[in-house]
N, CA, C and O of each residue as an XYZ file, in Angstrom:
768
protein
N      73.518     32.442    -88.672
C      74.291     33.540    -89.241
C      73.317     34.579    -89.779
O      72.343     34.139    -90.389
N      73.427     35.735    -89.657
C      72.383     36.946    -89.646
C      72.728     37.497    -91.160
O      71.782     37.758    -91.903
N      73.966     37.659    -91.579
C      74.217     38.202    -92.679
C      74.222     37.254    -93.522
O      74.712     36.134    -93.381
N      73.476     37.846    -94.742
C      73.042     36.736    -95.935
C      74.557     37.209    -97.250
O      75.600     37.854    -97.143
N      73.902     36.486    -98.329
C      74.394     36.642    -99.752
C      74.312     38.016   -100.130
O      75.236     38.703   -100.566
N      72.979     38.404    -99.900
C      73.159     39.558   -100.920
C      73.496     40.809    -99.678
O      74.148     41.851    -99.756
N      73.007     40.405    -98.943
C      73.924     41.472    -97.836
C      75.557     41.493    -98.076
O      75.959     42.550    -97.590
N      76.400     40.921    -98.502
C      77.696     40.627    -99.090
C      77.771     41.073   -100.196
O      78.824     41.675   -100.404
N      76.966     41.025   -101.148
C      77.034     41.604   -102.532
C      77.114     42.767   -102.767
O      77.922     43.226   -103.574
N      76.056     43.652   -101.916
C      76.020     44.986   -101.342
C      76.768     45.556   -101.022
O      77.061     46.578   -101.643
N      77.517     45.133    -99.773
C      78.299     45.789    -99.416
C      79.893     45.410   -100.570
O      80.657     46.224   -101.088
N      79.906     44.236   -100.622
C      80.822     44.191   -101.738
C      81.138     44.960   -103.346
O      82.256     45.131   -103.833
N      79.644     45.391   -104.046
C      79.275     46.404   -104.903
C      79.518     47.535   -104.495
O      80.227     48.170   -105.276
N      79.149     48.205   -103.347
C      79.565     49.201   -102.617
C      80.524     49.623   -102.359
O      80.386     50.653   -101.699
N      82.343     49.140   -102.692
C      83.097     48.988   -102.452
C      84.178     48.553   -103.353
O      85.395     48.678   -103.223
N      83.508     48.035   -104.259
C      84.112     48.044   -105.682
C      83.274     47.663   -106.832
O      82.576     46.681   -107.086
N      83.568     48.761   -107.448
C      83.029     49.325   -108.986
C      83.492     48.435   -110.035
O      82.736     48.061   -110.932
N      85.151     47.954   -109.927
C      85.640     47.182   -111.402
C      84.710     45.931   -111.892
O      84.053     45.336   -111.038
N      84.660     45.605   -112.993
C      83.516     44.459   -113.091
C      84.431     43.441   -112.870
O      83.967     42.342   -112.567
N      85.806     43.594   -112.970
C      86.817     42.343   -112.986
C      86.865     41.769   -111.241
O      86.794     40.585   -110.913
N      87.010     43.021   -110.225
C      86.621     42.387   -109.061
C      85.990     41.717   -107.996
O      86.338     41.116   -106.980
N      84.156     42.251   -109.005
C      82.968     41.749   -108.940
C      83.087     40.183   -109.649
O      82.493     39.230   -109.146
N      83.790     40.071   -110.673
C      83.840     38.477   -110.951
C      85.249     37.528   -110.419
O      85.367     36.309   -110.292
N      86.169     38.585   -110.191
C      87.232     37.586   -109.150
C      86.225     37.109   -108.052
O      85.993     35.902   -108.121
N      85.636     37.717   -107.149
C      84.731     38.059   -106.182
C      83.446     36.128   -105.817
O      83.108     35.358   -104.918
N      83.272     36.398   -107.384
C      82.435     35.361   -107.516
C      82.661     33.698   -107.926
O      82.024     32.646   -107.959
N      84.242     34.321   -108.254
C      84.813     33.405   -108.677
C      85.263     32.163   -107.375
O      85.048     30.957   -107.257
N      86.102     33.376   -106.394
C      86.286     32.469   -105.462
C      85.226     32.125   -104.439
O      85.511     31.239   -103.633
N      84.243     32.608   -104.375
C      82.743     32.088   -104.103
C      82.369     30.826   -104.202
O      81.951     30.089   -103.308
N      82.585     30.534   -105.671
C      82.099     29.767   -106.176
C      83.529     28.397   -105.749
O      83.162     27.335   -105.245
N      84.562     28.565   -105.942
C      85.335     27.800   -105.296
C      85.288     27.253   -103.820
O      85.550     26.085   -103.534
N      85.014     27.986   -103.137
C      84.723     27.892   -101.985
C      84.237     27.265   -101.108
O      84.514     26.844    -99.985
N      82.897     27.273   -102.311
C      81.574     26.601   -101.830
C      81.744     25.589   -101.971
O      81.428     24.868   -101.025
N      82.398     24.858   -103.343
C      82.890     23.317   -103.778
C      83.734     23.015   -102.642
O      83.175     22.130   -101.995
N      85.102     23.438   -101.978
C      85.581     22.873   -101.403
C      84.965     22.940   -100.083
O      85.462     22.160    -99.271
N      84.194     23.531    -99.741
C      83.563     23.483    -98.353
C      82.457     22.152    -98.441
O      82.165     21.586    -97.388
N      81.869     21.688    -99.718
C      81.037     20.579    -99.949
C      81.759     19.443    -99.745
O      81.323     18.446    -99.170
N      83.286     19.615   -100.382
C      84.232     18.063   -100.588
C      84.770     18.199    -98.902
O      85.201     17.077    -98.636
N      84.897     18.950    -97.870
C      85.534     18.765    -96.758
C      84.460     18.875    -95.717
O      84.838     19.299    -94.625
N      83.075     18.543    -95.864
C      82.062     18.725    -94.861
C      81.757     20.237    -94.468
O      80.762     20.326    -93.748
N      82.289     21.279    -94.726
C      82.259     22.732    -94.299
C      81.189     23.555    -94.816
O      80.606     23.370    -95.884
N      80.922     24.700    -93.777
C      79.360     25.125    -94.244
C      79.519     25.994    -95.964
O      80.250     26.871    -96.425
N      78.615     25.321    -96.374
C      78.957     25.841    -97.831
C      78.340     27.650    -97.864
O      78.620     28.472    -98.736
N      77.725     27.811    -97.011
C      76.879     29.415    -96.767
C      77.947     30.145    -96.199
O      77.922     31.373    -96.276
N      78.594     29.742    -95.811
C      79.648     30.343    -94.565
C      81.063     30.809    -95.473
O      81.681     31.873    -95.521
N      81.310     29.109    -96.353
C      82.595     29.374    -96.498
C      82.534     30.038    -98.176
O      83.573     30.338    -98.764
N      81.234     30.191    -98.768
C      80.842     31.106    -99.588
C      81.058     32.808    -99.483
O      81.512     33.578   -100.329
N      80.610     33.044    -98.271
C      80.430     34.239    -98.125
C      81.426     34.665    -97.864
O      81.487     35.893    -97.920
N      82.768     33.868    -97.430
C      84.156     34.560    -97.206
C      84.638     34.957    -98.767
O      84.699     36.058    -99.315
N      84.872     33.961    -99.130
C      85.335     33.403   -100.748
C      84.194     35.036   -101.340
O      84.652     35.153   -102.477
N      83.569     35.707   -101.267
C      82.871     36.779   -101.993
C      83.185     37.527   -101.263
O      83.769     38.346   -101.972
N      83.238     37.942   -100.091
C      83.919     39.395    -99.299
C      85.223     39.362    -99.156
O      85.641     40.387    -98.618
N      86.192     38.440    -99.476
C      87.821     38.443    -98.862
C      87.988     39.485    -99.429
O      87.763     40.212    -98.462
N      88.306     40.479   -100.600
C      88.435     41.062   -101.370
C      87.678     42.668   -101.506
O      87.833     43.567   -102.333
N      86.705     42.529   -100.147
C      85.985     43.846    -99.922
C      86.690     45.118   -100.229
O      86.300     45.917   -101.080
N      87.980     45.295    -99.330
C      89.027     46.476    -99.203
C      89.549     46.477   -100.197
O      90.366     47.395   -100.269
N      89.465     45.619   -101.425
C      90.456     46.056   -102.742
C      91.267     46.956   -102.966
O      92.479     47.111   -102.817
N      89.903     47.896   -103.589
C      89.794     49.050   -104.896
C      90.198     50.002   -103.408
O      91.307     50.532   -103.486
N      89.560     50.220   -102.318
C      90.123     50.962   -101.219
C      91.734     51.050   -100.813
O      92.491     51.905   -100.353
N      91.781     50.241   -101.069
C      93.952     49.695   -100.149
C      94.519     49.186   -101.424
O      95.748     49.245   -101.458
N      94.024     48.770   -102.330
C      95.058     48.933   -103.152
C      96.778     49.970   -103.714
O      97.831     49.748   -104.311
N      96.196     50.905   -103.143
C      97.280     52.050   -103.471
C      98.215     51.914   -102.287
O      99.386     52.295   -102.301
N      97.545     51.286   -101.158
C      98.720     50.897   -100.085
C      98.660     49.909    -99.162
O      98.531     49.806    -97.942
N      98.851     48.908   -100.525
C      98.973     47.271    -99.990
C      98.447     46.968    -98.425
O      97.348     46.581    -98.028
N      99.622     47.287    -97.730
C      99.898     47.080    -96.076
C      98.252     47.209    -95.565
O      98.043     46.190    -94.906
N      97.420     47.771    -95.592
C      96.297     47.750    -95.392
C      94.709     46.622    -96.053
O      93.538     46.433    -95.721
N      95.348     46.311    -96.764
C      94.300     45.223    -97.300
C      94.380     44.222    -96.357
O      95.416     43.823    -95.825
N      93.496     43.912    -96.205
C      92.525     42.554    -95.845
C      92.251     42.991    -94.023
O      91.444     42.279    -93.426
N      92.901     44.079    -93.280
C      92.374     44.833    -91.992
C      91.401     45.747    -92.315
O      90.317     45.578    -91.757
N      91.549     47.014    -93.353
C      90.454     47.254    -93.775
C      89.025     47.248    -93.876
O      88.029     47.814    -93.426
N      89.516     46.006    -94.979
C      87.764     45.054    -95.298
C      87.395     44.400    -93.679
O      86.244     44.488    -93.252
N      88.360     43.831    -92.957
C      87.585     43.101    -91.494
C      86.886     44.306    -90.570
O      85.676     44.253    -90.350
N      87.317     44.877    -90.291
C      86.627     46.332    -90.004
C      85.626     46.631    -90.094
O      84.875     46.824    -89.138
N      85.305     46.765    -91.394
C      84.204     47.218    -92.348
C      82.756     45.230    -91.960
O      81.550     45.145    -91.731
N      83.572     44.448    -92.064
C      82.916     43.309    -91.836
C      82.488     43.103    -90.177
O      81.460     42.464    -89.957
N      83.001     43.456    -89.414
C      82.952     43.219    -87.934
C      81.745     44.245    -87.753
O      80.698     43.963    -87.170
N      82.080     45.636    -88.411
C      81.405     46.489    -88.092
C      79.750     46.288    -88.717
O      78.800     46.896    -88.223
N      79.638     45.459    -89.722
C      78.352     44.778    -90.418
C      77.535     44.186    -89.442
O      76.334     44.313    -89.201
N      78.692     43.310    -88.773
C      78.438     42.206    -87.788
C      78.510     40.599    -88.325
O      77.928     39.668    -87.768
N      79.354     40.487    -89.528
C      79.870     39.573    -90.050
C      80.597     38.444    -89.138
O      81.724     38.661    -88.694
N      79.908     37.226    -88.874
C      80.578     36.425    -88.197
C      82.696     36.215    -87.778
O      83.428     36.413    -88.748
N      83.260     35.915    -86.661
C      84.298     36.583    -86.611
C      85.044     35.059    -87.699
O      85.949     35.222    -88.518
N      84.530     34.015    -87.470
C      84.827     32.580    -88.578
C      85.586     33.911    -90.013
O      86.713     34.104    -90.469
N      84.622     34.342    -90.183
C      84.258     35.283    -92.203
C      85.404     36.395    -91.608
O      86.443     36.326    -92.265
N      85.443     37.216    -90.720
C      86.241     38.502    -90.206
C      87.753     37.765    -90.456
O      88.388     38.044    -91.473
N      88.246     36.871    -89.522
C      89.386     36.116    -89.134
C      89.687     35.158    -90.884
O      90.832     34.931    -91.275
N      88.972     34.915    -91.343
C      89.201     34.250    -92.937
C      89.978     35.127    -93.646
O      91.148     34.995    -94.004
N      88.945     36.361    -93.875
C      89.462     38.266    -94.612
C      90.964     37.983    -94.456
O      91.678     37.611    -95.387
N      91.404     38.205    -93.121
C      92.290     38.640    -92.474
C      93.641     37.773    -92.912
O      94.614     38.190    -93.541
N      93.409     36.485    -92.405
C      94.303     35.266    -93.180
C      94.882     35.089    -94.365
O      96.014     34.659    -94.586
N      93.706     35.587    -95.454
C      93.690     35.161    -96.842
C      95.553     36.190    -97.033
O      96.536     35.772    -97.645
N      95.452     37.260    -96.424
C      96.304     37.712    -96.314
C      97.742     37.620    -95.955
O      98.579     38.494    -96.176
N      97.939     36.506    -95.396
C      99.362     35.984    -94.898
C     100.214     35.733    -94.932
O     100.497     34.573    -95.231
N     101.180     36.673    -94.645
C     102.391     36.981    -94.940
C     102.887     37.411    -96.000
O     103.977     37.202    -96.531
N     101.735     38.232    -96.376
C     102.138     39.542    -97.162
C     101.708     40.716    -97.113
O     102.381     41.675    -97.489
N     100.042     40.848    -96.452
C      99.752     41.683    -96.019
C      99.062     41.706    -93.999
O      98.642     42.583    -93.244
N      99.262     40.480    -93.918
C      98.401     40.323    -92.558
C      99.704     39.271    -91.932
O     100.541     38.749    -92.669
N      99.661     39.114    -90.539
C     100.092     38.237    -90.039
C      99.418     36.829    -89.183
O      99.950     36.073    -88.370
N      98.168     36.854    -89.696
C      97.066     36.181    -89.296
C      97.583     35.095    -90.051
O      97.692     35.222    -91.271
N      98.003     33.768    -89.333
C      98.128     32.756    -89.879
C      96.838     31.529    -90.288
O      96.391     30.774    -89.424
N      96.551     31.515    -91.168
C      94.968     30.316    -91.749
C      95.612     28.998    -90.825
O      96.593     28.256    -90.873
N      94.268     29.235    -89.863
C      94.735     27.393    -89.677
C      93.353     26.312    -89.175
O      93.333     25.256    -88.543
N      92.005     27.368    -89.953
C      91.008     26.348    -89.826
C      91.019     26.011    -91.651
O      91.704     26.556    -92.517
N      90.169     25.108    -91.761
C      90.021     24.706    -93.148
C      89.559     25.839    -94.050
O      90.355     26.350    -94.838
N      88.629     26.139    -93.983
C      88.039     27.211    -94.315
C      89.060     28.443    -94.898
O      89.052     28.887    -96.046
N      90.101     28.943    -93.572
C      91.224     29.486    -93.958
C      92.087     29.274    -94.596
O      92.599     30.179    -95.255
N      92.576     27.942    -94.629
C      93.664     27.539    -95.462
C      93.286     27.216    -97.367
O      93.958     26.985    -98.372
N      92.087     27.351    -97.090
C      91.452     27.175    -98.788
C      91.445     28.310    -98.834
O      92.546     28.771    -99.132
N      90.488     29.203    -98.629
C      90.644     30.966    -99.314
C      92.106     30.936    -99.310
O      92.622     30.887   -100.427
N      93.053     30.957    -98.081
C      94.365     31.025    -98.574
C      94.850     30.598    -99.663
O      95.481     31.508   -100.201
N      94.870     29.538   -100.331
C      95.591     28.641   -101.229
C      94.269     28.713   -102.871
O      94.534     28.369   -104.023
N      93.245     29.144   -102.461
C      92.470     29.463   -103.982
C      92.329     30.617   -104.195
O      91.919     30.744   -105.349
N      92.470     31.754   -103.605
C      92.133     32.881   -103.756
C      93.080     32.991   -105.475
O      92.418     32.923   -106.511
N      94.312     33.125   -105.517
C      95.433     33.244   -106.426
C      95.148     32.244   -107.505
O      95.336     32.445   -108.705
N      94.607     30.986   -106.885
C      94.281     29.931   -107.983
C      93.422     30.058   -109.093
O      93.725     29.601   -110.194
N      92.155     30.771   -108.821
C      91.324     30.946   -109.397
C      91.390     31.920   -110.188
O      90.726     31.715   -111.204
N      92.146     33.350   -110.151
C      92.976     33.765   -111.222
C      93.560     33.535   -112.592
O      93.378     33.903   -113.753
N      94.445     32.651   -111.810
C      95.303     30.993   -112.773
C      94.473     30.742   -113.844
O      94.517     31.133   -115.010
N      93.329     29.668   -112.958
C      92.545     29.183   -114.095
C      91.777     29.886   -115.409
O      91.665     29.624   -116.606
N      91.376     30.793   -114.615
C      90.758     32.013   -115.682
C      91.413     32.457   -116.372
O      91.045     32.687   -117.524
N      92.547     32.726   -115.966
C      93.529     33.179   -117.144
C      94.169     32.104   -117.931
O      94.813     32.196   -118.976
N      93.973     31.431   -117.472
C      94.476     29.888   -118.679
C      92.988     30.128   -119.732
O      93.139     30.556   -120.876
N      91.773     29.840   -119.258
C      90.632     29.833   -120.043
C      90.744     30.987   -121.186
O      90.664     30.871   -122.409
N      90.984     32.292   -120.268
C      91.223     32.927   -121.326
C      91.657     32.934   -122.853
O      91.094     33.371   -123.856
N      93.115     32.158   -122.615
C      93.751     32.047   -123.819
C      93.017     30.991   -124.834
O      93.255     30.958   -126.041
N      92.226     30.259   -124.260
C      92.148     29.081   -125.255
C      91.296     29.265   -125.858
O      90.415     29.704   -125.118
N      90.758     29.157   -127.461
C      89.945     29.258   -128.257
C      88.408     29.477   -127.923
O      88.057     30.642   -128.114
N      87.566     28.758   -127.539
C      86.670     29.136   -126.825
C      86.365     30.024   -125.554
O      85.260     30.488   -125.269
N      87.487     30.174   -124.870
C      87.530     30.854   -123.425
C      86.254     30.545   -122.926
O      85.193     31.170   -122.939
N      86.688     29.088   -122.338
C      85.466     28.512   -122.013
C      86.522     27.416   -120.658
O      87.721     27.138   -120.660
N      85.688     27.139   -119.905
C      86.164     26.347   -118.835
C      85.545     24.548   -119.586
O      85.950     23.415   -119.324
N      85.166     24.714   -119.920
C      83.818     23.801   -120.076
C      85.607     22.350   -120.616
O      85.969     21.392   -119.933
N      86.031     22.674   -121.541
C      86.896     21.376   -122.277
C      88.295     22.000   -121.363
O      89.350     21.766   -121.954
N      88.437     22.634   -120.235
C      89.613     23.197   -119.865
C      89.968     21.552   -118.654
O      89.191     20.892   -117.965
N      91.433     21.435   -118.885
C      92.200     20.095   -118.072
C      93.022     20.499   -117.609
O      93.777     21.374   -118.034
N      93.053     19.779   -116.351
C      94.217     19.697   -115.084
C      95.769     19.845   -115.813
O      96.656     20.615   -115.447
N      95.805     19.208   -116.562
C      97.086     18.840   -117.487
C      96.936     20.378   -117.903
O      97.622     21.133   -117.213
N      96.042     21.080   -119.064
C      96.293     22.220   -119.711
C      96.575     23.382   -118.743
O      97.293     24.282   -119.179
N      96.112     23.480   -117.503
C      96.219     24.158   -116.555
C      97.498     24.189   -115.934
O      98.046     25.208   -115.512
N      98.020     22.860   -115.888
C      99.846     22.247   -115.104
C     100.641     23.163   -116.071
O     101.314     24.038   -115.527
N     100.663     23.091   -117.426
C     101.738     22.965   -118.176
C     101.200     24.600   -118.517
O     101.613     24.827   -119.654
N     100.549     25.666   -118.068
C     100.942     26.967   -118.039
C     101.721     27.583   -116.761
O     102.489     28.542   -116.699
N     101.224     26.638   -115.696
C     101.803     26.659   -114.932
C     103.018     26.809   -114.733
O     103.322     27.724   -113.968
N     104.007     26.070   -115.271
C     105.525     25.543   -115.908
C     105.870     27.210   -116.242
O     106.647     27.933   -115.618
N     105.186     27.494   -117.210
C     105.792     29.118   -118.201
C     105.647     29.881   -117.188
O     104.534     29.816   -116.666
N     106.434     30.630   -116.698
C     106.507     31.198   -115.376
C     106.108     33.237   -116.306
O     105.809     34.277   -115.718
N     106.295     33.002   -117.781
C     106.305     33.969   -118.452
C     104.600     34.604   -118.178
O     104.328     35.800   -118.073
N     103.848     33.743   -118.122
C     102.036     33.687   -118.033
C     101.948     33.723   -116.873
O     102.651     33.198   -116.010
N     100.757     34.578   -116.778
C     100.043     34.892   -115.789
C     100.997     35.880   -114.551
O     101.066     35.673   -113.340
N     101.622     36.921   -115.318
C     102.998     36.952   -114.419
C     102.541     37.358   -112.693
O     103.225     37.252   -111.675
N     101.101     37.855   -112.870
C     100.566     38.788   -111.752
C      99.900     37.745   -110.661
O      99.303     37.999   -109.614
N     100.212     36.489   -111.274
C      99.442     35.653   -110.552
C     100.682     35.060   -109.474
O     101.598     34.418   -109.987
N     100.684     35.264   -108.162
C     101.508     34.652   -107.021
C     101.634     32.999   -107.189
O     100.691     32.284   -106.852
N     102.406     32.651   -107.529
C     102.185     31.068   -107.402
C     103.203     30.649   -106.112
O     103.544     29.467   -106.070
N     103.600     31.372   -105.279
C     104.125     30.974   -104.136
C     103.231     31.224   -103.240
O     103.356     30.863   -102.070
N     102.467     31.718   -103.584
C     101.456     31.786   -102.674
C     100.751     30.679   -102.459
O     100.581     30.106   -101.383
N     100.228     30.311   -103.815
C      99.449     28.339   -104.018
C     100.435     27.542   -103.711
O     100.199     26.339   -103.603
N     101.691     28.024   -103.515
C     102.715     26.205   -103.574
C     102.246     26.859   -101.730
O     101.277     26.285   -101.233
N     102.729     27.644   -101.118
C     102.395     27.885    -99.441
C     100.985     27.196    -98.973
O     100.835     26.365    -98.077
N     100.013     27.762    -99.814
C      98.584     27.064    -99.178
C      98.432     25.325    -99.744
O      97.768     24.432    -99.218
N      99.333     25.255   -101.032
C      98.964     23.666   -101.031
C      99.609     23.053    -99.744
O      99.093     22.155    -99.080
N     100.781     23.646    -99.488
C     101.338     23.127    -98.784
C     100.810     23.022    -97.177
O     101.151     22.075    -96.468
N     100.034     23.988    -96.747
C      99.234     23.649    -95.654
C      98.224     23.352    -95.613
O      97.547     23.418    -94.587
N      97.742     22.855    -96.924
C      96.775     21.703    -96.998
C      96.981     20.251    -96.969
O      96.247     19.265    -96.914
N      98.337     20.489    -97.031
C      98.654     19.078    -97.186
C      98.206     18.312    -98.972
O      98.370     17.150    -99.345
N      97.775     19.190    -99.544
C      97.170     18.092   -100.742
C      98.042     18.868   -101.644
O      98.671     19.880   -101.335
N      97.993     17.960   -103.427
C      98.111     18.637   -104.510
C      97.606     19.385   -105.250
O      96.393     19.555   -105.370
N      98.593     20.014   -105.933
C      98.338     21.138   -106.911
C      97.032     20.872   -107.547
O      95.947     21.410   -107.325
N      97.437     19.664   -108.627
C      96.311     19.039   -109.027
C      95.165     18.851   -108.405
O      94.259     19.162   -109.178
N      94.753     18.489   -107.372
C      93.797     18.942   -106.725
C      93.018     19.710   -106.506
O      91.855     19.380   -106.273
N      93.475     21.123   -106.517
C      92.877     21.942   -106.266
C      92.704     22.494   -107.287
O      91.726     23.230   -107.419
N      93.761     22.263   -108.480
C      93.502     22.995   -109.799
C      92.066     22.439   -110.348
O      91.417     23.198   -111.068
N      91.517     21.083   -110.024
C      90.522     20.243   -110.248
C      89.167     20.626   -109.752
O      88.085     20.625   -110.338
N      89.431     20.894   -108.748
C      88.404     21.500   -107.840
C      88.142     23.070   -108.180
O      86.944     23.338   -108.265
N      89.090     24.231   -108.404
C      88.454     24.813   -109.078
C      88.119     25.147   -110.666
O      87.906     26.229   -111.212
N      88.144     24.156   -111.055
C      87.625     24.082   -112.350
C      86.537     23.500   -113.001
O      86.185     23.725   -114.159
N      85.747     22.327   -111.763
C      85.053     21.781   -111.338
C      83.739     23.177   -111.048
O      82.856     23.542   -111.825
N      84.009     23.609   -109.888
C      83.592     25.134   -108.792
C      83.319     25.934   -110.249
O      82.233     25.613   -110.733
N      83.966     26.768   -110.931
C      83.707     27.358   -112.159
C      83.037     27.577   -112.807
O      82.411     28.612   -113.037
N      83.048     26.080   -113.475
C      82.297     25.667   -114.669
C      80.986     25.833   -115.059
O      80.604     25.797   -116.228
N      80.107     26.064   -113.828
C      78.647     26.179   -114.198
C      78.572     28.019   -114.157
O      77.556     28.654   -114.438
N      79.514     28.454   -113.863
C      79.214     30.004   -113.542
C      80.344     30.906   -114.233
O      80.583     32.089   -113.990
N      80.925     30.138   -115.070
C      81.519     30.350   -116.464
C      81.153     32.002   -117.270
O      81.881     32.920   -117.647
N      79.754     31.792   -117.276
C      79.457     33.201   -118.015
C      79.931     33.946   -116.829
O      81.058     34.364   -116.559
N      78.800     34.018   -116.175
C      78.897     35.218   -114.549
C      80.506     35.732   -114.610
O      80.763     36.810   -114.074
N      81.480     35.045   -115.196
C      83.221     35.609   -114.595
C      83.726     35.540   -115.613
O      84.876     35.105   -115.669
N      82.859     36.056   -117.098
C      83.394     36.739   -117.914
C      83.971     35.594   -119.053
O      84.689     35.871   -120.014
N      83.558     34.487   -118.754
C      84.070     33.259   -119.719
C      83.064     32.205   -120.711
O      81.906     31.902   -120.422
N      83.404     31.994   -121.268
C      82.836     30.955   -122.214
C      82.145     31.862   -123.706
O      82.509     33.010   -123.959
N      81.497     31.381   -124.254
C      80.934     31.884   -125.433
C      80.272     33.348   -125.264
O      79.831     33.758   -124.191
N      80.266     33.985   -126.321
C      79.723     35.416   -125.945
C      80.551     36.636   -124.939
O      80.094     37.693   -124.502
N      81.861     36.066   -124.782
C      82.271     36.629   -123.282
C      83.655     37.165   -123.852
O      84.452     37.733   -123.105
């Protein structure tokens, strides 16, 4: 694979300014990489999706329908493997793309992209805003309050758990697990 990390960062900095998208950005990176370790998958590969899905943001934001074609564009045209192009594209499904996820790789950005949100915004609230003492359980039962996190899609995670075949719990585990060491970097834990 020709295109590295910080070739992604670049062009990802390049493309959006908010610091909040630069650490969503890293967030699911960092998820990514964990579940690409627990399912045999290239952790370089399925990193670098998990940090560019999100390229076209701050661009298509003002008109949805265009996110995640956009950013592949802009990625093809890099010369971004089509695995990372076809991921972009997916993460999107069936709301902005009709690209259905159906390698692994796809069906996780699908189903964590929204997750990792979740968690952060659970961390948020809690006294430390720290991942570090944050539980599957404390994570479930915000879950429940449909009042929290209102911006966060959770039909989106019940869709990708569901074509993962696994649980909630699971993945809520895994990225909280993925997180935890990069806690500061996404705006969390002490000082933050």
């Amino acid at each position: 694979m020709g295109v590295t990390r910080d070739d992604a960062m670049k062009l990802l900095r390049e493309h959006n300014k908010e610091i909040n998208h630069i650490r969503h950005a890293l967030a699911v990176e960092a998820a990514m990489r964990h579940f690409a370790k627990v399912n045999g998958g290239d952790e370089d590969l399925w990193g670098l999706a998990g940090l560019i899905h999100d390229v076209d943001w701050e661009t298509t934001r003002e008109d949805y329908s265009r996110h995640t074609h956009v950013g592949a564009g802009w990625l093809k045209e890099a010369g971004y493997p089509d695995e990372i192009v076809r991921a972009v594209l997916a993460h999107g499904w069936g709301i902005c793309s009709d690209v259905e996820p159906l390698t692994a790789m796809e069906k996780h950005l699908y189903a964590i992209d929204e997750l990792t949100g979740f968690v952060t915004a659970v961390a948020l609230v809690r006294p430390g805003k720290s991942l570090q003492d944050l539980t599957v359980k404390s994570v479930n039962k915000k879950w429940k309050d449909k009042a929290f996190a209102r911006g966060v899609d959770r039909a989106v995670i019940e869709k990708g758990k569901a074509i993962l075949d696994t649980q909630l719990e699971d993945l809520i585990d895994g990225v909280i697990t993925a997180l935890k060491p990069i806690e500061r970097e996404i705006g969390l834990g002490e000082g933050n």
